[in-house]
N, C-alpha and C positions, 0 to 999 in steps of 0.2 A: 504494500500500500504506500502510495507516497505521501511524505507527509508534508503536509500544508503551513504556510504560518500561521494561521487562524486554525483551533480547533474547530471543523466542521461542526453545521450541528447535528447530522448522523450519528458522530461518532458520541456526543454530548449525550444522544437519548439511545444510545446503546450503554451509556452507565447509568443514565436514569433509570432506566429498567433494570438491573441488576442491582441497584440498592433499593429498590423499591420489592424488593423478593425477599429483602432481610429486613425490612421498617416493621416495626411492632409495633408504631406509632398515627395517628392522621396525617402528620403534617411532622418535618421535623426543623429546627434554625440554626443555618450554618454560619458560623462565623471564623474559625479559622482559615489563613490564608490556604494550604493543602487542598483542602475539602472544599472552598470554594472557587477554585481553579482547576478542581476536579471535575465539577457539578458546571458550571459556567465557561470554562474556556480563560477567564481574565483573572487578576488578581491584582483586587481594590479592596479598600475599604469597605466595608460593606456590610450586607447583611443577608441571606436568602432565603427565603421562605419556601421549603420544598413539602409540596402535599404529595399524599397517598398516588393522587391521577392528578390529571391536568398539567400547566405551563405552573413553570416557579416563578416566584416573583423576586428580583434581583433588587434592592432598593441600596441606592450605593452613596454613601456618602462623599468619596473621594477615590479614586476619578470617575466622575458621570461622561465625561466626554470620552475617555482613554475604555468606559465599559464598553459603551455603542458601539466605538470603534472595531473591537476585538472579540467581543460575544455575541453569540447568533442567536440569544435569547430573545424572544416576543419581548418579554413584559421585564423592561430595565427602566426603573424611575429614579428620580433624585429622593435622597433621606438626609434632610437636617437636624434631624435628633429623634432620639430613641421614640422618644413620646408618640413621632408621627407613625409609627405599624401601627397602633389601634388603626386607624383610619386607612389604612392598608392592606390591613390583614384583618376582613372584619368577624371572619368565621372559621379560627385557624384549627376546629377539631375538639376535639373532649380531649386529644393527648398530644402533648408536643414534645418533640424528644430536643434535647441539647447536647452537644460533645465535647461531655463532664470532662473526661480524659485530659480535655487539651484547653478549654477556654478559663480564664484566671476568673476567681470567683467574685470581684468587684465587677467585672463586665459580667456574669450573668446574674450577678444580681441587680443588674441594669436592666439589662433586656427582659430578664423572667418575670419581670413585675407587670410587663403589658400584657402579658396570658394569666393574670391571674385565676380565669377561670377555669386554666386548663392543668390536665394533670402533669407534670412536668417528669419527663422520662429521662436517661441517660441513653443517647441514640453513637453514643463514643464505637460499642460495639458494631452497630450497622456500617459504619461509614467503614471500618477498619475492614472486618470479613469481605463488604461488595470488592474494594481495592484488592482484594489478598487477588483474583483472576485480572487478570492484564487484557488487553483488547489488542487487536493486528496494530494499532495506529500506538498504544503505550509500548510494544514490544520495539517497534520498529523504534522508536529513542532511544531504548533501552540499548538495544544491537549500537546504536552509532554509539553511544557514552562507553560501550567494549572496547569499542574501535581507540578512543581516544586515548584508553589505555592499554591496547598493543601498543600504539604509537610509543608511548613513553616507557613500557620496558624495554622496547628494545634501544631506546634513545640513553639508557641508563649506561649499558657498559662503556659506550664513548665517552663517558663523563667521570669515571671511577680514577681515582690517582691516591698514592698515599698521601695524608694530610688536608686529606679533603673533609669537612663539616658539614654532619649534617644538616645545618639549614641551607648554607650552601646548594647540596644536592637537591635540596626541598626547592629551592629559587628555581632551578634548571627545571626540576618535574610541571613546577606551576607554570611555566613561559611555555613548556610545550605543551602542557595540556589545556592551556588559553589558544596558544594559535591552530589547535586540533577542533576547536569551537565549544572548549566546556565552560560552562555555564557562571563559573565561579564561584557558585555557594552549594552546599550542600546539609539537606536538610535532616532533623532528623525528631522526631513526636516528641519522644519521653522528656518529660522534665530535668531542666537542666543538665541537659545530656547535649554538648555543644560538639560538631565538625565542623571542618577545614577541608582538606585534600584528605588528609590520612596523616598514616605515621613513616617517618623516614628514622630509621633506628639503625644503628654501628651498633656490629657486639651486643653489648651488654646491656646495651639502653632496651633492646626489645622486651628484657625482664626487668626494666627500671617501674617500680611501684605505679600505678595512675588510676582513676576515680570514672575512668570512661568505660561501660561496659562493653567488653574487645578484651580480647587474651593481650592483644599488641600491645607492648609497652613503651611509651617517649616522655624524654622530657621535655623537651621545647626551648624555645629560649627564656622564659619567666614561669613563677609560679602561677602566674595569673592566668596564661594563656598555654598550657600544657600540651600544644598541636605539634603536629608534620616533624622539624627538626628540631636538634641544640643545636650545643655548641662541639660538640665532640668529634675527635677527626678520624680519620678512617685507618687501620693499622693492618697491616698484611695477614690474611686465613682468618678471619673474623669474617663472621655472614653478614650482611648488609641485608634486612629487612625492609621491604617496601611493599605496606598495607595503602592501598588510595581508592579513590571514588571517582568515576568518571561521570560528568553530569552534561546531558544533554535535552533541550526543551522542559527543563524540570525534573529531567528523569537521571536514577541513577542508575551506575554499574558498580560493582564492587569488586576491587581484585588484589592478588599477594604473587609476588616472588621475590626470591631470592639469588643474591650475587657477593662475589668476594673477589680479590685479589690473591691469588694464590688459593692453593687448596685449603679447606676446612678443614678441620678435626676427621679423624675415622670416625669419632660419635656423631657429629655433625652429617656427616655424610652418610651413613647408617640410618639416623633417624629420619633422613628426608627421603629415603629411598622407602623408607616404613610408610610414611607419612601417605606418596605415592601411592604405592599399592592398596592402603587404606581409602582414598579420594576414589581409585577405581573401580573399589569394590560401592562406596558410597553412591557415585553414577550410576551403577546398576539399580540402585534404590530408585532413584528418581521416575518413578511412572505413576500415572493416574491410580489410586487405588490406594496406593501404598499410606502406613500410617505416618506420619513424622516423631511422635514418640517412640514409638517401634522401631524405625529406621535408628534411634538416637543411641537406645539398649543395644540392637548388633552393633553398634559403632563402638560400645563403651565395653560389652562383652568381646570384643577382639583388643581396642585397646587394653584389656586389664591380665590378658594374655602376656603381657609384656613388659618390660622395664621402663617403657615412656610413660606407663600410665602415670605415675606421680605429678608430672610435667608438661600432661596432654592439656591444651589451649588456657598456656597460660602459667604463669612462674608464681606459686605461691599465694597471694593473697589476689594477684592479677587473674586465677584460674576462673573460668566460665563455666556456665551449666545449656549451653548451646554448639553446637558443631555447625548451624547452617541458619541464614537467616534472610526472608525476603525480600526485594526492594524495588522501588518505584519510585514516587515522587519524595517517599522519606527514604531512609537507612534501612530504621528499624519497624518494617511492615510485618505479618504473619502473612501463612503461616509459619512455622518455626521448628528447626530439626530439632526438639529438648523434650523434655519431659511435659508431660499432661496439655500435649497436641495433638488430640486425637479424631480432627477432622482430616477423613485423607486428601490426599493431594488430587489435582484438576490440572486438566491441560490450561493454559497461558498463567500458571504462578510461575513466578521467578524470582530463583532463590540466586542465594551466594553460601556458595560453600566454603569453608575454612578450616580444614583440620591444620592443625599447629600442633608444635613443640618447645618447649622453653625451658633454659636449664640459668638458674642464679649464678650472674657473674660472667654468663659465656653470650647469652643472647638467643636466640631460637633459627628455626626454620619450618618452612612446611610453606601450602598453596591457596590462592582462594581463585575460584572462579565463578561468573555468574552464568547458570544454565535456566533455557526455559523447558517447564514441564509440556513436552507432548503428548498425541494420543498413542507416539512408539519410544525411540531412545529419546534420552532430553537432551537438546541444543545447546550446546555450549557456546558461547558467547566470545569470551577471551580467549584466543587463538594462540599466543605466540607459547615457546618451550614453555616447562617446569620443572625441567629441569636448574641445579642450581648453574648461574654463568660464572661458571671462575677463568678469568682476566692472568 
């Protein structure tokens, strides 16, 4: 399909129908940016009022000209304060859902006061499940934000030198993944849970402590801003980790490899070859049917066969309780390869895979790739080796 600068509105009311299969609600009111650039095509200020049937009513406070311009919604009017939806929305249902999840509670208890007659629902769940299935026109972003990072693994080893810093190499990632066409930010739901690009980690930094839910470990250059690089320089047989996002049209990709200067360790090399064969076996998982808690258990009953288990995604207090996570216009979408995910998988989700290793003091290895699920083997996304590049 090709994709347009304007969200068509075909494709607008092919997700209207698919969250309209999960509404438990009459009516539900979107106000974060995601969800209303999901639902609309544009991303304004705003408000949307989305019933059961019928056209949504988009009522924007800032931009009313840039809405017209970019959404193929009917019914987009100006809103100068809260107050005016009574006179808007004159009969918005016995239930109105809100997404608790994400909207800060002084703004809903702004807007929840003009439904006072309505029963006020958490519709956080609907909006999340309808996104967990990708449509031909979200995949196809998806495929080009892959693209953006082949480009820049393979742009890595030309750039490797001893005494190199990683924010340094972080600069280089970000230039080529700007003039690749990525987007520049990358989003992600959970509370206070902030990205960048990714992480660019030497050695030991990949097991350096951090607060971001990711096995990857960085420090960055401040405490305040714990992202992509430090200051740390690059030293001979040390793995170089590179976790990044590739974002395109709002959409993300997510990918991991690995590179050094000189050969790693035999453990190093041992466990990324483990790591491999683990990712292999995990692909095979990936088909319509399949559980994602279940896929999680044979991950962790093969890992615990073995001596990485102590170490699998994630050094110590950094260790996760996920191996695979999906993505789109956030990070952190469902469904989820972890425990008590027990809705199976569908053709157009798309995940990002991650199995890792991480050892205190030495730094990690292992692969992430994003696949989508088909109706036979699931499409891999990120194309270039994974094997590790040593220089």
């Amino acid at each position: 399909m090709e994709l347009m600068e304007y969200i068509p509105r075909e494709e607008l009311e092919r997700r209207w129908s698919r969250v309209r299969r999960f509404m438990d609600c009459d009516s539900m009111v979107i106000l974060q940016n995601v969800d209303l650039y999901y639902l609309t095509g544009t991303l304004q200020t705003a408000v949307l009022w989305f019933p059961r049937e019928g056209e949504p009513l988009f009522a924007v406070r800032k931009s009313y000209e840039r809405a017209k311009i970019e959404s193929p919604l009917k019914s987009i009017v100006p809103l100068k304060t809260y107050a005016d939806l009574r006179g808007l929305i004159p009969n918005p249902g016995e239930t109105v859902g809100f997404e608790m999840d994400v909207v800060p509670v002084a703004t809903f208890q702004q807007v929840s006061k003009y439904f006072e007659k309505c029963k006020i629902v958490d519709a956080s769940g609907t909006m999340r499940n309808a996104r967990a299935v990708k449509t031909s026109y979200e995949i196809d972003c998806i495929r080009r934000a892959a693209h953006q990072l082949d480009k820049v693994f393979l742009d890595i080893p030309l750039q490797l030198r001893e005494g190199l810093a990683e924010f340094e190499l972080a600069a280089r990632i970000e230039y080529v993944m700007r003039m690749a066409g990525h987007q520049g930010l990358s989003r992600v739901r959970r509370f206070n849970m902030e990205m960048h690009y990714g992480a660019v980690s030497f050695g030991e930094t990949a097991a350096y402590p951090h607060s971001f839910d990711g096995p990857v470990g960085v420090r960055g250059l401040y405490p305040a801003v714990p992202a992509m690089g430090g200051r740390k320089r690059l030293s001979r047989g040390e793995p170089v980790m590179i976790d990044i996002v590739g974002g395109y049209a709002g959409y993300i990709a997510d990918g991991s490899r690995v590179y050094s200067l000189g050969p790693v360790s035999p453990q190093m090399r041992s466990t990324h070859q483990f790591i491999l064969e683990l990712n292999g076996w995990i692909e095979e998982q990936l088909k319509p049917g399949n559980i994602p808690g279940e896929i999680y258990s044979g991950i962790l009953e093969r890992v615990d066969k073995t001596s990485f288990a102590p170490h699998f995604m994630g050094a110590g207090e950094n260790q996760v309780r996920f191996v695979a996570h999906s993505v789109g216009l956030e990070l952190d979408e469902i469904p989820v390869i972890a425990p008590k995910f027990e809705t199976p998988l569908e053709p157009g989700v798309v995940m990002a895979v991650e199995p890792k290793v991480f050892y205190p003091g030495l730094g990690g290895v292992g692969v992430e790739n994003t696949y989508v699920i088909t109706e036979k083997e699931p499409e891999k996304l990120t194309l270039c080796p994974q094997d590790i590049y040593t220089l």
